[in-house]
N, C-alpha and C positions, 0 to 999 in steps of 0.2 A: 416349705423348705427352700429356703433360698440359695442357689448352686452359685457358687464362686470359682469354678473349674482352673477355668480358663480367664487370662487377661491381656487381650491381643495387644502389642505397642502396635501403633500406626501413626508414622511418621507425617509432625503436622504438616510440615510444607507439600508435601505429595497429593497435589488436589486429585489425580486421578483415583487412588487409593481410599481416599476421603469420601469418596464420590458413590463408594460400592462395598465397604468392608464389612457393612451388615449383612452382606449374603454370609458369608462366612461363617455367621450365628456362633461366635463363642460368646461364654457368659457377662463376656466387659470387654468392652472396647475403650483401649486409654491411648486417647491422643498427644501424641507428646510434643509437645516446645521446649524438650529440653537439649539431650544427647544426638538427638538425630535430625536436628536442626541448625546448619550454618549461622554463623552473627550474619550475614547480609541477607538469611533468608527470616529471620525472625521476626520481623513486622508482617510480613505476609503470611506465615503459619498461623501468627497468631487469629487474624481477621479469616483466615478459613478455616479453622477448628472453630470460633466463635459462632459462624454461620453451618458449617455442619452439626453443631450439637443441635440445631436449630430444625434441623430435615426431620418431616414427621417418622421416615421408618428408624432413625436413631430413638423415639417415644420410644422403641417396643424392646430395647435393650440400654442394660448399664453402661453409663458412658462416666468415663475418668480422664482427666486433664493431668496430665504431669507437669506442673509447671516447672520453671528455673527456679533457683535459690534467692530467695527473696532478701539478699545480699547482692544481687547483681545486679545490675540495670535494667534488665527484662523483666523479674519475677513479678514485681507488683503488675505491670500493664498485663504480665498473663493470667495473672490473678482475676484482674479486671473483669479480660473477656470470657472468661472461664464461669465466672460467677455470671456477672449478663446476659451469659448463653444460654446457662440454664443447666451446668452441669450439675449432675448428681455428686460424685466425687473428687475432690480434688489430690493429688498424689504429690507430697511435698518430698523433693528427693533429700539427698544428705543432710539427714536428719541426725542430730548428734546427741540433743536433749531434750526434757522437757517445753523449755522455752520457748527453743526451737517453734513446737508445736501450736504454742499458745500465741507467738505473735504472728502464726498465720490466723487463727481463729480469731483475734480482735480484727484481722484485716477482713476475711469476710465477714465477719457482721457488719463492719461498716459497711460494705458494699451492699450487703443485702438490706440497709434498713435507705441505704443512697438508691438505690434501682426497683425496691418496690418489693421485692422478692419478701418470700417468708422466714421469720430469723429462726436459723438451726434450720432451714433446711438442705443445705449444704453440708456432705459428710465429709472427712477427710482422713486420709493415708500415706502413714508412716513412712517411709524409703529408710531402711538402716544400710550405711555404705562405709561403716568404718570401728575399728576397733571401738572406739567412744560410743558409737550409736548401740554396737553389742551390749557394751557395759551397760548401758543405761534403759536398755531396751523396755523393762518395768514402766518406768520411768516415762517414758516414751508413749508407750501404751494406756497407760492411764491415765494422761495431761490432758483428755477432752472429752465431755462425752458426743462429741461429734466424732469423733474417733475410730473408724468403722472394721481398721485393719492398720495390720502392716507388715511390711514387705523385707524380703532380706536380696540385697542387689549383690551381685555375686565378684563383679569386675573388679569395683573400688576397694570392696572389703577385701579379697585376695591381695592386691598392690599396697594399702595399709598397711597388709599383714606381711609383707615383703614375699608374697609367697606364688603360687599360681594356679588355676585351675588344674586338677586332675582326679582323680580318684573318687572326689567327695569328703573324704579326710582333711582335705582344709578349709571346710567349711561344718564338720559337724558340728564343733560349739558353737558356732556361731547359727545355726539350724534351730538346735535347742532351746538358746538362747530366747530368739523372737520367738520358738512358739512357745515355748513355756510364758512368755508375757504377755503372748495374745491368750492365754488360756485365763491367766490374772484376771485382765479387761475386759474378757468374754468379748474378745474378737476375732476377726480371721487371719490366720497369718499366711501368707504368697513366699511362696517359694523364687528361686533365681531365675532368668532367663538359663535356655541351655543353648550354649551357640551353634551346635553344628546341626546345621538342620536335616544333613545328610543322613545322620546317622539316628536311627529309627533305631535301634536297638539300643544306642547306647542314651537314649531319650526316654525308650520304655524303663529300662533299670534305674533311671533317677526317679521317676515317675514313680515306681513301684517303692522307694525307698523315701521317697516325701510322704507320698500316702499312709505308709505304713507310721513315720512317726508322727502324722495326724495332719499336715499341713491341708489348708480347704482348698487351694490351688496353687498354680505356677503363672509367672509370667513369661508369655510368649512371641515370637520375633517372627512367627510364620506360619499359617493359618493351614499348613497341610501339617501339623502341631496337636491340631484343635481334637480332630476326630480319634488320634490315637490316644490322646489325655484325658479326652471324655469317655470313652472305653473302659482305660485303666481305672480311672475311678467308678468306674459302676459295677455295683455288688455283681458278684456270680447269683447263679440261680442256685445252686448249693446253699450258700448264705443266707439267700432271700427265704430257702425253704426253711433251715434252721431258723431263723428269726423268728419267723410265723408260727412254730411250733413253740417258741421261748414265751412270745406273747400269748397265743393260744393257751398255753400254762399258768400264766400267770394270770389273765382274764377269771379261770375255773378257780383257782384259788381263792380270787377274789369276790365272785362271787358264795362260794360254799364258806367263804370268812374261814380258811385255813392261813396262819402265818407263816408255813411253810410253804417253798415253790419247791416243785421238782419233777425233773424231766427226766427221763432213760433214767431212773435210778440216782440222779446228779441233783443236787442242791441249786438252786438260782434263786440270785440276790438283786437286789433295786439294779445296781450300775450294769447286770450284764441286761435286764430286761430294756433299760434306759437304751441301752446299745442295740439290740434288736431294733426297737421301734424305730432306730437312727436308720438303721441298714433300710428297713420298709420303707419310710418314708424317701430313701435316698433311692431307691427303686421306682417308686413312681415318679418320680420328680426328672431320674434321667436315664430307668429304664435298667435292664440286665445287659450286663459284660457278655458281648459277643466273644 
């Protein structure tokens, strides 16, 4: 089972940052060239994300490249060094359409059959940041099968929307939205950064409320983030005990060739067995909610 929890941004131009964020150990680390990067510092982020993807303990975790808009003057050279690096993901922000998508994918192919690399193995990732990317979010999702995920950015899509961070409420359709189209694509959909790093409560309640309407993770701006997000998402041991007895049931069933399951008296069908096995596997994979 492959966890997608957590997706640290880490700012490219910050070589000290660059240097050590795999202590960290969240599930992705995506280096960005794009928001948190100066135009005077932009050549230089780019040539140390290139060489950091490069360090062997980034091998042992997912590494993602946000690059610029490949409308700008920067996005193809980050493109470049993103793909030469040897990044696994690439994270295309303001993403509006289909197209969008496809004319980063003809641009890494070309790069991968230019640098040697192997074609299709560069995945890539959505950014929706505005009413248009909502709408088309399907659409979106579907344009590649290198296509691994996508993202709902929280900033731009509020100011689109004329509106502003609070509550959550201006951002439920737009939640839905992408994950109902990563559900289409059968991919993963990432939740928003949450700004205030202070506030650990009010981080856990989004947490709890992403989770619950299925998203696989969030993206995040600060690594003392990490340990409370991977928590929330790991089954209780309650759950994990349910579970075992759902598949346990279902196991007997199957073998005795009964086409009935049922547990305490209760009926169980494929999708809730289907979901156990999720919660078991999500248990080993990252352990019971302290």
């Amino acid at each position: 089972m492959k966890l997608r929890r957590s997706m640290l941004f880490m700012p490219g131009a910050h070589a000290g940052m660059l240097s050590t964020a795999f202590v960290f150990k969240p599930d992705s680390i995506m280096f960005d060239l794009e928001d948190a990067v100066t135009l005077r510092e932009k050549d230089a982020a780019r040539l140390l994300v290139f060489h950091a993807l490069q360090h062997p303990l980034y091998r042992e975790i997912e590494t993602v490249v946000r690059i610029n808009p490949l409308d700008t003057p920067f996005g193809l050279d980050d493109l470049e060094a993103a793909v030469r690096g040897g990044v696994q993901i690439v994270r295309l922000p303001k993403t509006n359409t289909a197209a969008d998508v496809q004319q980063l994918v003809a641009e890494i192919e070309r790069i991968e059959h230019s640098c040697g690399r192997a074609v299709g193995s560069t995945q890539v990732m959505a950014a929706v940041e505005s009413a248009s990317g909502v709408v088309n979010a399907v659409a979106i999702a579907t344009a590649s099968p290198r296509m691994m995920g996508i993202a709902l950015a929280g900033f731009d899509y509020v100011m689109d929307m004329q509106t502003e961070r609070g509550d959550g409420t201006e951002l439920f359709y737009a939640r839905c939205a992408v994950l109902h189209a990563a559900r289409v694509a059968r991919i993963d959909a990432f939740d928003v950064v949450f700004p205030d790093v202070n506030d650990e409560a009010g981080f856990l309640k989004e947490v709890d409320l992403i989770r619950r309407l299925g998203f696989n993770g969030k993206s995040l701006i600060n690594p003392r983030q990490i340990e409370l997000l991977h928590n929330a998402y790991a089954p209780t041991e309650e759950e994990v005990d349910h579970a075992q007895r759902v598949v346990a049931a279902a196991d007997k069933a199957d073998r005795e060739g009964l086409g009935v399951i049922a547990l305490n008296g209760k009926m169980i069908d494929a999708p809730i067995v289907n979901h156990a096995r999720r919660v078991i596997a999500s248990a080993l994979a990252s352990g019971v909610r302290q």
